[in-house]
C-alpha positions as a Markdown table, in Angstrom:
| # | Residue | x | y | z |
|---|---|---|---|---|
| 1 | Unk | 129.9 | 66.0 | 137.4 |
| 2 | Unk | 132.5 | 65.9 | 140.5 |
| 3 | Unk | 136.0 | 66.0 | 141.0 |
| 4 | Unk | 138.5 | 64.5 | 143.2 |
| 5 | Unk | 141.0 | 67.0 | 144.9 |
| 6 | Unk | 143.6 | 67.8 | 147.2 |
| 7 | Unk | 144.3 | 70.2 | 149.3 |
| 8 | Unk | 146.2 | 70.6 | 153.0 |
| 9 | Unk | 146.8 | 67.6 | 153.1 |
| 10 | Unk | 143.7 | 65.7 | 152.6 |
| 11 | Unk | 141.0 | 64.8 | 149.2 |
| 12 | Unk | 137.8 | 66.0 | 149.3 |
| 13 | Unk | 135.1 | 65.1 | 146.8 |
| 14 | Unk | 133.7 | 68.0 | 145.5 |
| 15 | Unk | 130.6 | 69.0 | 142.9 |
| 16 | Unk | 129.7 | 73.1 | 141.3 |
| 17 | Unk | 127.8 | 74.7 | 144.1 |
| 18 | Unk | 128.9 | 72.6 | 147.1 |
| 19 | Unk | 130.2 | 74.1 | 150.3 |
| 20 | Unk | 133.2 | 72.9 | 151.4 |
| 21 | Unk | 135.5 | 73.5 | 154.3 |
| 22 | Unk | 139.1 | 73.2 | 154.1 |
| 23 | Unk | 142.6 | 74.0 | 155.8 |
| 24 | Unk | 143.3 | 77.8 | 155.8 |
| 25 | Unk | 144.3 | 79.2 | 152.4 |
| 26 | Unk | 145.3 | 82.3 | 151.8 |
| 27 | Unk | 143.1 | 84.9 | 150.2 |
| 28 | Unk | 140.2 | 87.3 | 151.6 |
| 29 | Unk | 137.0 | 87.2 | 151.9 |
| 30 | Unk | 135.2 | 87.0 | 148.2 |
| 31 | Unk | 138.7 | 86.3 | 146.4 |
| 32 | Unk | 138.7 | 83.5 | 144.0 |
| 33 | Unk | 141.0 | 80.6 | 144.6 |
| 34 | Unk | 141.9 | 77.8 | 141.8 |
| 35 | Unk | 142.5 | 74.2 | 143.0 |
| 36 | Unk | 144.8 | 72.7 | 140.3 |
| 37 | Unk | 145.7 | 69.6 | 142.2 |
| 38 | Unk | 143.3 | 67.2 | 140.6 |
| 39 | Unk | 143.2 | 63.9 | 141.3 |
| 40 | Unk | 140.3 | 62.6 | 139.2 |
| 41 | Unk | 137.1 | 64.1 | 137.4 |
| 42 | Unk | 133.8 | 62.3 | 136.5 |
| 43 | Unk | 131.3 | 63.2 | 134.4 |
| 44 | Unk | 128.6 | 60.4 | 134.0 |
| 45 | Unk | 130.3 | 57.7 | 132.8 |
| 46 | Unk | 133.4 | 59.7 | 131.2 |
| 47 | Unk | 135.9 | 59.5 | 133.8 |
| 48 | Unk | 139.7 | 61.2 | 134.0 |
| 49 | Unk | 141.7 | 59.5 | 136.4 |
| 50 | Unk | 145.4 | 61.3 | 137.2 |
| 51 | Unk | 148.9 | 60.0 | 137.7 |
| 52 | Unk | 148.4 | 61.2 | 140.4 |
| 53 | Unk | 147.1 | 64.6 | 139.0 |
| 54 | Unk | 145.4 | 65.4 | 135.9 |
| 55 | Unk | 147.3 | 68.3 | 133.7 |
| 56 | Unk | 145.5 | 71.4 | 133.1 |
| 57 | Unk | 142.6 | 70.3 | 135.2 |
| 58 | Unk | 141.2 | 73.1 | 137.5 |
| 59 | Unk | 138.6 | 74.0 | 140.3 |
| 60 | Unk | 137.6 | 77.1 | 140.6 |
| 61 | Unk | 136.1 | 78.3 | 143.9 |
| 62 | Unk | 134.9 | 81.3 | 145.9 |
| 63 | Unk | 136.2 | 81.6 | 149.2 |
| 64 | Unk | 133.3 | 82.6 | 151.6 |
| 65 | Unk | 134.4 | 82.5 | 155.0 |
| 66 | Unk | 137.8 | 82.4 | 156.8 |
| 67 | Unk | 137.2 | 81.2 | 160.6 |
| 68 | Unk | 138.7 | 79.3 | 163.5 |
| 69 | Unk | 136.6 | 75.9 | 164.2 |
| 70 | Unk | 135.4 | 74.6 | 167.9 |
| 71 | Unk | 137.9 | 74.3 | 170.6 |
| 72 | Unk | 139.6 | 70.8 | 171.2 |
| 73 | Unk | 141.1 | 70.1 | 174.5 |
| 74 | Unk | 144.4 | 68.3 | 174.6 |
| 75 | Unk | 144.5 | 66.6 | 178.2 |
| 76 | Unk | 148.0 | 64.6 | 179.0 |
| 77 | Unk | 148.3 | 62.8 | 182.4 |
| 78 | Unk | 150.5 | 60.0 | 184.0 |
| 79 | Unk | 149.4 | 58.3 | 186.9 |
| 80 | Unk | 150.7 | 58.6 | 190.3 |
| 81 | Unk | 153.2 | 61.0 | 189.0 |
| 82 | Unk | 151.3 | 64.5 | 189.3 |
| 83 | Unk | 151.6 | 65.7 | 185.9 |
| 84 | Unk | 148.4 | 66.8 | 184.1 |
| 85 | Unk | 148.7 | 69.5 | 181.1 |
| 86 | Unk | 145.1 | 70.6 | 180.1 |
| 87 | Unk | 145.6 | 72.6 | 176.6 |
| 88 | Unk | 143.1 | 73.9 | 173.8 |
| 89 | Unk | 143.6 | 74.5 | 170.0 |
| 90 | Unk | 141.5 | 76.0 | 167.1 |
| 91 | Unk | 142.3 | 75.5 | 164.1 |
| 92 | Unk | 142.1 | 77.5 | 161.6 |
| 93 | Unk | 139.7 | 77.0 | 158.2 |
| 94 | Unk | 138.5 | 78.5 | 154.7 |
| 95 | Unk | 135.1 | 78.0 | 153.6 |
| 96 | Unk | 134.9 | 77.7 | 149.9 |
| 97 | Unk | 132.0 | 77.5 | 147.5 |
| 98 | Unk | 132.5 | 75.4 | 144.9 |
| 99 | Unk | 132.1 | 77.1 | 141.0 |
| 100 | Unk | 133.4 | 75.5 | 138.1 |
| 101 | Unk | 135.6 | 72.4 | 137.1 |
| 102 | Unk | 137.2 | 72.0 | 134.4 |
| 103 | Unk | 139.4 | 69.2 | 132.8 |
């Protein structure tokens, strides 16, 4: 069984007991965080397909770490002027772990 959500912006395919990490959400460390914007839930050959979100449909997940990811540099130039900007950004994520769906 897996479900189809979204969540900052993007869908992510997700199954009970995955690992998934997503944009930051709010919550601490060990708080419990329901996903109610879902997009589509399989079970075998039973599938639920939204328009575009399935009511009363949740995903329940455990949030299990709240980090920045690796530095990306951001390098603009223009030639033969002299300008050159060299820039990094982190983003910020929430690891979830993945408990129960249900539709």
């Amino acid at each position: 069984m897996y479900a189809i959500i979204r969540t900052g912006g993007k869908q992510y395919q997700v199954a009970a007991g995955e690992r998934l990490r997503v944009e930051k959400l709010e919550g601490n460390i060990g708080d419990t965080v329901e996903l109610s914007d879902v997009l589509a839930v399989v079970d075998g050959d039973d599938a639920k397909i939204g328009q575009p979100v399935l009511e009363g449909a949740k995903v329940t997940a455990r949030i299990v770490e709240q980090g920045k990811a690796k530095k990306v540099i951001v390098f603009k130039k223009k030639r033969r002027k002299g300008y050159r900007v060299k820039r990094g950004h982190r983003q910020m994520f929430t690891s979830l772990e993945i408990g129960e769906i249900s539709a």
